[in-house]
N, C-alpha and C positions, 0 to 999 in steps of 0.2 A: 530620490529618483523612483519612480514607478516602473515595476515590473510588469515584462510584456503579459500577454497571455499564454504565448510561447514559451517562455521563462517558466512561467507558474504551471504550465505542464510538463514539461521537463522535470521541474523539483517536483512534483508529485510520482513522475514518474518515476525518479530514480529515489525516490523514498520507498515506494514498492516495493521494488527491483530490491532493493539491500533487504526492506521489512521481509518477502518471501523467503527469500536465500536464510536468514535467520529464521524462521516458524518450520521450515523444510528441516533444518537443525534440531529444535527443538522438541521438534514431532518424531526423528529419529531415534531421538534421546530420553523422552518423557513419556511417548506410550506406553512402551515395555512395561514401565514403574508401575501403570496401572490394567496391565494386562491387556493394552488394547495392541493388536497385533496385525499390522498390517504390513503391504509389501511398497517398495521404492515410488511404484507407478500412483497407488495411494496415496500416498506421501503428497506425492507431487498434483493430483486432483484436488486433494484436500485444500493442498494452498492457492490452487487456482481460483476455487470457488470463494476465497477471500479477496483477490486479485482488481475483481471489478469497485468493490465495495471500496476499498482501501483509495482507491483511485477517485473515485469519487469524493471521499471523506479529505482526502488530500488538497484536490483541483476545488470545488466548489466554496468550501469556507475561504479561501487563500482567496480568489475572486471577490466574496463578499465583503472582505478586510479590505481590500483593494477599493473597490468600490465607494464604500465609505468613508476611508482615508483621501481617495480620487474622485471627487465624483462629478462627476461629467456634467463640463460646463455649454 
C-alpha cells in the first residue's frame, strides 16, 4: 500500500519532533564536556536551525522512494 503524502509528512514530522527533543538533550549534556557554554534559549535556537533541514532530509527522499516504488501511471 502506498503512503499518502500526508502520511510521509507526518513521519518526517514526528521524526523531527523526537530527533530535536534528543539533540536539545544532548547539547545539554555534551557542551560543558567541551567547554562550550551556552544558555537554555541557545539550546533551543541551536536545534531549531536544524529543524528545517532535518524536515526536509525526512519528507523529500521518502517521496522519491515513493515515487519510484509508485510511479504514476
Amino acid at each position: 500500500m502506498k503512503q499518502s503524502r500526508l502520511m510521509s509528512l507526518f513521519e518526517a514530522i514526528t521524526n523531527v519532533v523526537v530527533a530535536y527533543v534528543l539533540a536539545i538533550a544532548t547539547q545539554v549534556v555534551v557542551f560543558p564536556w567541551f567547554g562550550i557554554e551556552t544558555g537554555f534559549t541557545e539550546h533551543l535556537t541551536i536545534g531549531l536551525a536544524f529543524v528545517g533541514v532535518s524536515l526536509v532530509r525526512g519528507y523529500f527522499p521518502r517521496q522519491l522512494f515513493e515515487a519510484v516504488r509508485y510511479p504514476r501511471e
